[in-house]
KETORGU-477239 format. One record per atom (N, C-alpha, C, O, CB): x, y, z; atom name; chain; residue in one letter. Coordinates in steps of 0.02 Angstrom, whole numbers. Atoms other than C-alpha are relative to their C-alpha. Glycine has a CB too. Layout:
<kollos>
+--------+--------+--------+------+-----+------+
!      X !      Y !      Z ! atom ! mol ! type !
+--------+--------+--------+------+-----+------+
!      X !      Y !      Z !   CA !   A !    a !
...
+--------+--------+--------+------+-----+------+
</kollos>
This chain:
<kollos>
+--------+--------+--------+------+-----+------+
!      X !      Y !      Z ! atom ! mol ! type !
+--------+--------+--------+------+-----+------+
!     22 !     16 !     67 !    N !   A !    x !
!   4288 !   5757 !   5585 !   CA !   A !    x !
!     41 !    -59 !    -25 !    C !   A !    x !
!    101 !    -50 !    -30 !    O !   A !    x !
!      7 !     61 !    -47 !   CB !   A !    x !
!    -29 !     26 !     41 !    N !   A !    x !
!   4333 !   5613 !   5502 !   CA !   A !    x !
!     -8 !      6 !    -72 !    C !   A !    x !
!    -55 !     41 !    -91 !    O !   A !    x !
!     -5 !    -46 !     17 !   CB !   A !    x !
!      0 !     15 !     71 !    N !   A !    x !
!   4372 !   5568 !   5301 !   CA !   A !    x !
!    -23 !    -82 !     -9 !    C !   A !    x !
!    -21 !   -127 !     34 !    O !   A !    x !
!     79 !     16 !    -32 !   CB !   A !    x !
!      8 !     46 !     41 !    N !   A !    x !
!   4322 !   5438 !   5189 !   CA !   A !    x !
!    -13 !      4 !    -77 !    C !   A !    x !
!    -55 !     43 !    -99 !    O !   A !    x !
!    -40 !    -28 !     25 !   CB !   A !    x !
!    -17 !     22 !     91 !    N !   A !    x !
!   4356 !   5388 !   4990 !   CA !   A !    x !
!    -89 !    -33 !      3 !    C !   A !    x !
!   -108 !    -60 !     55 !    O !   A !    x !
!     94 !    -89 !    -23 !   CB !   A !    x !
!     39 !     33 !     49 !    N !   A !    x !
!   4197 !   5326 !   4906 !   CA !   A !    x !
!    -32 !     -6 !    -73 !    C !   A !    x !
!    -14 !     44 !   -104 !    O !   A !    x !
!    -29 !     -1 !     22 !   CB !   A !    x !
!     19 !     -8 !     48 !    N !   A !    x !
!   4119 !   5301 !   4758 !   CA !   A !    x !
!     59 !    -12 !    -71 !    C !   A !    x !
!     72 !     32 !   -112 !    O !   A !    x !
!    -30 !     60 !     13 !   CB !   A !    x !
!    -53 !    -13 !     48 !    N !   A !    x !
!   4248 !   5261 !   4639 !   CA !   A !    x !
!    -27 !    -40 !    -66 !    C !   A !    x !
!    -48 !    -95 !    -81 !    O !   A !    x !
!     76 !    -28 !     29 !   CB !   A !    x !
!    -14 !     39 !     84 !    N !   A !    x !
!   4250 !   5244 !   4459 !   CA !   A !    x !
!     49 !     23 !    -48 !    C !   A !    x !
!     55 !     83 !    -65 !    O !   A !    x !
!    -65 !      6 !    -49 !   CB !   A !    x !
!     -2 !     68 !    -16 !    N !   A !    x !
!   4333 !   5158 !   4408 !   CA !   A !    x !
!      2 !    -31 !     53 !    C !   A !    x !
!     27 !      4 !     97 !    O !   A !    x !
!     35 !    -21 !    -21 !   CB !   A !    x !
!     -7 !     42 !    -80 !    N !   A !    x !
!   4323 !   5015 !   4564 !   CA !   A !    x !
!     70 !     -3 !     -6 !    C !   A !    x !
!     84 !     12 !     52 !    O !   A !    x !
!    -40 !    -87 !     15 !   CB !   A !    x !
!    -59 !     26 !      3 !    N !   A !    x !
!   4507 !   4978 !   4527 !   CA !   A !    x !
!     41 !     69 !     60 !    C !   A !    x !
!     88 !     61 !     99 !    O !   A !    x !
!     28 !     -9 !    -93 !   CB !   A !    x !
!    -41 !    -51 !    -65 !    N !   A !    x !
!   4548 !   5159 !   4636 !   CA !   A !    x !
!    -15 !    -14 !     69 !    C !   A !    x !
!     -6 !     19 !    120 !    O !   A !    x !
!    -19 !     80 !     -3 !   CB !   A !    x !
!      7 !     13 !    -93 !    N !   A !    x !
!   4509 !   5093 !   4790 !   CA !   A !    x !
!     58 !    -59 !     23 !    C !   A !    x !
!     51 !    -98 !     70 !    O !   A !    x !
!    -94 !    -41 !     26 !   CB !   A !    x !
!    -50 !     43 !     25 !    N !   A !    x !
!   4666 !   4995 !   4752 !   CA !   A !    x !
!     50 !     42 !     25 !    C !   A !    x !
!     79 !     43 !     79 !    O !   A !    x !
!      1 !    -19 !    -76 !   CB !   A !    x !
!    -51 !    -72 !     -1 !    N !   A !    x !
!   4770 !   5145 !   4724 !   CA !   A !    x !
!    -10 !     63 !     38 !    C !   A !    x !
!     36 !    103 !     30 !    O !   A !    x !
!      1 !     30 !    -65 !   CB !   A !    x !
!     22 !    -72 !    -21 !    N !   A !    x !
!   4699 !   5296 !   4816 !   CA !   A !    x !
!    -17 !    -21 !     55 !    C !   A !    x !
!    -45 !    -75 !     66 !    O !   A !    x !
!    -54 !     43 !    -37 !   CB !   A !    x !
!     25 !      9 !    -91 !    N !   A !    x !
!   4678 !   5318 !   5012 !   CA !   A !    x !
!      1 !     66 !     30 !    C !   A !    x !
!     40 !    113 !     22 !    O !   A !    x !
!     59 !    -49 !     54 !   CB !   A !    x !
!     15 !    -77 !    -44 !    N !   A !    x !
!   4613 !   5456 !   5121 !   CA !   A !    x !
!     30 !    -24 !     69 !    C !   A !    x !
!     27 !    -81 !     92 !    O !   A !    x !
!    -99 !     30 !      9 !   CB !   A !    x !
!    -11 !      4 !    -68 !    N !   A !    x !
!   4680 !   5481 !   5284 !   CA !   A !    x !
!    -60 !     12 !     63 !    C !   A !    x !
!    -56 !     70 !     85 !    O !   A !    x !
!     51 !     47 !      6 !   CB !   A !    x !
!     43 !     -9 !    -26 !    N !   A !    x !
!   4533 !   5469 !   5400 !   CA !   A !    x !
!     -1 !     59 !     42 !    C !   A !    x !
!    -50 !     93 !     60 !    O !   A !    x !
!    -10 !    -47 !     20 !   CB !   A !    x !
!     -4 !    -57 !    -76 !    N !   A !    x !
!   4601 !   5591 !   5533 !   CA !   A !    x !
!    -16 !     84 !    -41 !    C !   A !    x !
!    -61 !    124 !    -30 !    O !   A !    x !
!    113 !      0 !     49 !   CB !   A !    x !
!    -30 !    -49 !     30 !    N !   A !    x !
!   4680 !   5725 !   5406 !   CA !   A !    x !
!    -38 !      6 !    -77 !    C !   A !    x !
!    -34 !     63 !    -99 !    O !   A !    x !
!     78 !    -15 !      0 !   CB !   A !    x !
!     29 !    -33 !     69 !    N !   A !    x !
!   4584 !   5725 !   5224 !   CA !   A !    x !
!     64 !     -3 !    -42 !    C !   A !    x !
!     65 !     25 !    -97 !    O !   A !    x !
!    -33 !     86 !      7 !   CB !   A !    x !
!    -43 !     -2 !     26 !    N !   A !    x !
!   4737 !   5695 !   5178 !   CA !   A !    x !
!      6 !    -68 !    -79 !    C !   A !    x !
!     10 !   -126 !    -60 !    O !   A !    x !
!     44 !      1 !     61 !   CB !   A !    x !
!     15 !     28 !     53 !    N !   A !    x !
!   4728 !   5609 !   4976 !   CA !   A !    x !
!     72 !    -40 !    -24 !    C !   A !    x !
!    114 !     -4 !    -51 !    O !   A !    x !
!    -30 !     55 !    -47 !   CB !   A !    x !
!    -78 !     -1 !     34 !    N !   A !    x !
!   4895 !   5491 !   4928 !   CA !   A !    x !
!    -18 !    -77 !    -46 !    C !   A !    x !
!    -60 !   -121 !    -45 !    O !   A !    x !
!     87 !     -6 !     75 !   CB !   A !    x !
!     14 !     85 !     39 !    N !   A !    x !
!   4921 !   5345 !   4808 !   CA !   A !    x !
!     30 !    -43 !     36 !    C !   A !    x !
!     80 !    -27 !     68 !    O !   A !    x !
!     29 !    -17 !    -78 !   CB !   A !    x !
!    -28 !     69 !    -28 !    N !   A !    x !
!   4959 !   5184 !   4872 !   CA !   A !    x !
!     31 !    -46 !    -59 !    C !   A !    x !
!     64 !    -94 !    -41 !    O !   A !    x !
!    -63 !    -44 !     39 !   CB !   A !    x !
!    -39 !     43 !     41 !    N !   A !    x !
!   5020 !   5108 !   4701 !   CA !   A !    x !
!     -6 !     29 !    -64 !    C !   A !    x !
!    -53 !     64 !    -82 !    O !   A !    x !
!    -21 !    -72 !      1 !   CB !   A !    x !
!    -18 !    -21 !     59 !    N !   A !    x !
!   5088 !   5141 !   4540 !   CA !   A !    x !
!    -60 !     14 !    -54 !    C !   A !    x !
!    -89 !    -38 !    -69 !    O !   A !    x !
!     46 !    -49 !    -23 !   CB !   A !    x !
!     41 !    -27 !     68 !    N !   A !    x !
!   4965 !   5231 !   4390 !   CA !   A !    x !
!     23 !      0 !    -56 !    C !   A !    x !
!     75 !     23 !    -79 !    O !   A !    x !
!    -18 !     60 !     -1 !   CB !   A !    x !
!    -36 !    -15 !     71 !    N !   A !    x !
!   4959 !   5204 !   4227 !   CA !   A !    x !
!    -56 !     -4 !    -62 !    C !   A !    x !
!   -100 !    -45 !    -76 !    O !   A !    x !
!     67 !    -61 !    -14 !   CB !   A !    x !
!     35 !    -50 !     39 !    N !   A !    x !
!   4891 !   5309 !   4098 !   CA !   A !    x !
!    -28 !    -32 !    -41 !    C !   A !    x !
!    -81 !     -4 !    -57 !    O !   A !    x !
!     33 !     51 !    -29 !   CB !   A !    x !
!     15 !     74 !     52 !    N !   A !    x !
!   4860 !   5141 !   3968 !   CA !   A !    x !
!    -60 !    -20 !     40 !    C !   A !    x !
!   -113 !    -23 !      9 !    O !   A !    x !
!     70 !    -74 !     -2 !   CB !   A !    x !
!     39 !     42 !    -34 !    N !   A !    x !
!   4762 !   5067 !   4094 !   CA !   A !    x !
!    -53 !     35 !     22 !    C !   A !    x !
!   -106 !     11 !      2 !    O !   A !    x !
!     31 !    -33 !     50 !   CB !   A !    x !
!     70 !    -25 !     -4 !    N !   A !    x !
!   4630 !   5199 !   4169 !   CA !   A !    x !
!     59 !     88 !    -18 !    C !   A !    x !
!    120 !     89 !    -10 !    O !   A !    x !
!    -62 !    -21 !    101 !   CB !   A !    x !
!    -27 !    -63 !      7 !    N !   A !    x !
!   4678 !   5405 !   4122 !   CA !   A !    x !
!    -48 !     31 !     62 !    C !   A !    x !
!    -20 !     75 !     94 !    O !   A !    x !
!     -6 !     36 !    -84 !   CB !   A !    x !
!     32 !    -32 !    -57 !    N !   A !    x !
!   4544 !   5456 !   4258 !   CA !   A !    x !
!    -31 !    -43 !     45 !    C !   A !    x !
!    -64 !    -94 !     32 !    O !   A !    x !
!    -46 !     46 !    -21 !   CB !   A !    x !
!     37 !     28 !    -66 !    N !   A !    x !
!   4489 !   5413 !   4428 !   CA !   A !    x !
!    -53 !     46 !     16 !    C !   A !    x !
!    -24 !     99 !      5 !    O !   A !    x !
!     49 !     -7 !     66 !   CB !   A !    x !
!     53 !    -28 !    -26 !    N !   A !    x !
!   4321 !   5504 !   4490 !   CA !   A !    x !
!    -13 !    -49 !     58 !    C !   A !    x !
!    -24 !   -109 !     50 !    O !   A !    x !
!    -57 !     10 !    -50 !   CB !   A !    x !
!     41 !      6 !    -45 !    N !   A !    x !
!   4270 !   5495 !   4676 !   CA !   A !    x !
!    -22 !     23 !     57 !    C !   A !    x !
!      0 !     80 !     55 !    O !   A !    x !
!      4 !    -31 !      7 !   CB !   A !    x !
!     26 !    -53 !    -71 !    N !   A !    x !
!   4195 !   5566 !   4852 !   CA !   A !    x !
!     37 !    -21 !     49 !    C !   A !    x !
!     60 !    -75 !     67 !    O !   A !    x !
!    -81 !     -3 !     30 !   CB !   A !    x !
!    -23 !     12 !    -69 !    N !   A !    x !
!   4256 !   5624 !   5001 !   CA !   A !    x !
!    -58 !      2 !     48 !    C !   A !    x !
!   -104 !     43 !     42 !    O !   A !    x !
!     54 !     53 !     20 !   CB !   A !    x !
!     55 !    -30 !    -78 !    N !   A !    x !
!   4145 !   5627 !   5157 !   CA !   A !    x !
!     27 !     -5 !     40 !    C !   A !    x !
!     62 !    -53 !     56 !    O !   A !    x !
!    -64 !    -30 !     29 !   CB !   A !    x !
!    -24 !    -36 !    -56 !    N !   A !    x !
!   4186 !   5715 !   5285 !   CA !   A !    x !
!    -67 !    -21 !     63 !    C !   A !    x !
!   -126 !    -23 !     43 !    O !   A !    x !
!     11 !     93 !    -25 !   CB !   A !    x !
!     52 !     13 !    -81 !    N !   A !    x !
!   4076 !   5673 !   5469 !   CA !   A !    x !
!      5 !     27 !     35 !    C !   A !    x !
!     63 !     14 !     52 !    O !   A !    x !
!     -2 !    -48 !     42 !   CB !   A !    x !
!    -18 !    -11 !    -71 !    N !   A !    x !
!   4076 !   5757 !   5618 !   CA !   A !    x !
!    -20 !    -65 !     46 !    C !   A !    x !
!    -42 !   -117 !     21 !    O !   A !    x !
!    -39 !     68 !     27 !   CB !   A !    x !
!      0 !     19 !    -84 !    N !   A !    x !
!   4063 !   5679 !   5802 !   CA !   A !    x !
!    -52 !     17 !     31 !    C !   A !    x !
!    -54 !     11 !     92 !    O !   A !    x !
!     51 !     30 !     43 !   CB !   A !    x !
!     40 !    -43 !    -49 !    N !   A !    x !
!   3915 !   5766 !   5845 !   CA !   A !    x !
!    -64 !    -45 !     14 !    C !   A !    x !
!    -68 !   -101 !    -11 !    O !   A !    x !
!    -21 !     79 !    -33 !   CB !   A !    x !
!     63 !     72 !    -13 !    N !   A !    x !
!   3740 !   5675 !   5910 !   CA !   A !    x !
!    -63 !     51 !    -20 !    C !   A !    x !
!    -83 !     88 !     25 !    O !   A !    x !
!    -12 !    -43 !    109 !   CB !   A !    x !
!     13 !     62 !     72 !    N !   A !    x !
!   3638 !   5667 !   5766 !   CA !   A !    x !
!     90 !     22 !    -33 !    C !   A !    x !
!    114 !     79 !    -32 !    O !   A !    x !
!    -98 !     35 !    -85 !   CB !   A !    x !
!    -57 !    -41 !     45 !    N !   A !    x !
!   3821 !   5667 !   5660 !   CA !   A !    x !
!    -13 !     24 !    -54 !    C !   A !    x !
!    -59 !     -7 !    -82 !    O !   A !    x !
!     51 !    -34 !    -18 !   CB !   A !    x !
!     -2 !    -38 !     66 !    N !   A !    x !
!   3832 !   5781 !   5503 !   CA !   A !    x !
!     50 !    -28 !    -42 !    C !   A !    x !
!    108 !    -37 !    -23 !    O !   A !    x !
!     13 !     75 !      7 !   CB !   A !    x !
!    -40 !     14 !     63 !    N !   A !    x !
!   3898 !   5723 !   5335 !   CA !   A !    x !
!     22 !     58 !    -43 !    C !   A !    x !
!     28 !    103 !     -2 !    O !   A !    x !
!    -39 !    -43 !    -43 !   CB !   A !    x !
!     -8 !    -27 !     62 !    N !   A !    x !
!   3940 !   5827 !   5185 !   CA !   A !    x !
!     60 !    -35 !    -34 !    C !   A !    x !
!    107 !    -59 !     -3 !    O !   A !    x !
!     10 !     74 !      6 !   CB !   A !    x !
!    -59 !     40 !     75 !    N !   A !    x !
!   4052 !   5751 !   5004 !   CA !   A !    x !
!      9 !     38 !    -48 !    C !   A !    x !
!    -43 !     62 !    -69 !    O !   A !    x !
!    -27 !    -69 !    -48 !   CB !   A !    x !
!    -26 !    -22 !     52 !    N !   A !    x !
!   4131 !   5826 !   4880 !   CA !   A !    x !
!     48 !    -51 !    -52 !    C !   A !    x !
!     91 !    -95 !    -41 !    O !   A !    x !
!     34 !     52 !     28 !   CB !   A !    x !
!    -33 !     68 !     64 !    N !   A !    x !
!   4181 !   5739 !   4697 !   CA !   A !    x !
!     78 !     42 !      1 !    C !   A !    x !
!     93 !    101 !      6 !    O !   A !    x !
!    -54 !     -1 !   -114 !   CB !   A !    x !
!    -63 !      1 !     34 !    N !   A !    x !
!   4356 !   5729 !   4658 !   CA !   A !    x !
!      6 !    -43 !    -89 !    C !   A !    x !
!    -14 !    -96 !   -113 !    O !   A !    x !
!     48 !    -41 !     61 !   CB !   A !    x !
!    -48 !     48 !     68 !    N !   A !    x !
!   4450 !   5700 !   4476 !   CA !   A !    x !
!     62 !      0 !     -3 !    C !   A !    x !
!     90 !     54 !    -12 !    O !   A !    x !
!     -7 !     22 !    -72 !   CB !   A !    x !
!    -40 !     10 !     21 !    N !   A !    x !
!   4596 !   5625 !   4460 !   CA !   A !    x !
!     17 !      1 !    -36 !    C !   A !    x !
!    -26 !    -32 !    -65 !    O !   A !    x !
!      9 !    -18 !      6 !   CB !   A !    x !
!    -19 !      6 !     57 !    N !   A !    x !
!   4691 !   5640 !   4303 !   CA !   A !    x !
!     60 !    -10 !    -19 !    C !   A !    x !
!    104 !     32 !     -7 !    O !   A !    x !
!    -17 !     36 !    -24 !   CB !   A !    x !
!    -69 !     23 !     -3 !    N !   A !    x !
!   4832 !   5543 !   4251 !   CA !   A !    x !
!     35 !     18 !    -45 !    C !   A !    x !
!     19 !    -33 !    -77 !    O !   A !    x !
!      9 !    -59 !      2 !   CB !   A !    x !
!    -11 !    -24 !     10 !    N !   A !    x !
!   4921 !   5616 !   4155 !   CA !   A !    x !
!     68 !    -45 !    -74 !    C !   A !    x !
!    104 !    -70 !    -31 !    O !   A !    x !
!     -4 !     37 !     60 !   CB !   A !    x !
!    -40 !     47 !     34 !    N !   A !    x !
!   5049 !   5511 !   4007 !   CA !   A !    x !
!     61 !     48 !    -23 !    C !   A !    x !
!     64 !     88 !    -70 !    O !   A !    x !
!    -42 !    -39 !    -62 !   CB !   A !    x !
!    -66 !    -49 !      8 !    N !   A !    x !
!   5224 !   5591 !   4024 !   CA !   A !    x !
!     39 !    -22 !    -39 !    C !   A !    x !
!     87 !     16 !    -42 !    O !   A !    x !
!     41 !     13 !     57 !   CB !   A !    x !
!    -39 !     21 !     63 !    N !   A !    x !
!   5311 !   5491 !   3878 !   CA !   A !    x !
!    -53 !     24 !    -66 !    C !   A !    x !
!    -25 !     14 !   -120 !    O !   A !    x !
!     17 !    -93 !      2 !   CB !   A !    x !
!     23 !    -54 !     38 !    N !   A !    x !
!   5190 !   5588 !   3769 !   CA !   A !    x !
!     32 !     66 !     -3 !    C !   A !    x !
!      7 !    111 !    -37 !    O !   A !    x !
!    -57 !      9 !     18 !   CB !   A !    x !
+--------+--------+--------+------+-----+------+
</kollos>
């Protein structure tokens, strides 16, 4: 099975946010900030290997959260 990020809105998380193709694994790649977007919304899809391959996605929300509040 692999992963993949799509769909993002805002476009600016495809900036910040990365899936690990192997593992599904979700991490940021750069600093967030709560001024600038408070939520990220987007899909994972998952694939198999198989011949025809199978998809299925599930939405994610991010939510950033403003800790000097």
């Amino acid at each position: 099975v692999t992963y993949r990020a799509t769909n993002f809105i805002p476009l600016s998380g495809k900036d910040v946010i990365t899936v690990n193709p192997t593992t599904g694994e979700i991490r940021l790649t750069g600093a967030l900030d709560f001024e600038e977007v408070s939520v990220f919304d987007f899909r994972i899809e998952a694939r198999d290997k198989g011949s025809p391959p199978l998809s299925s996605h599930c939405g994610v929300e991010l939510e950033v959260l403003d800790m000097n509040d």
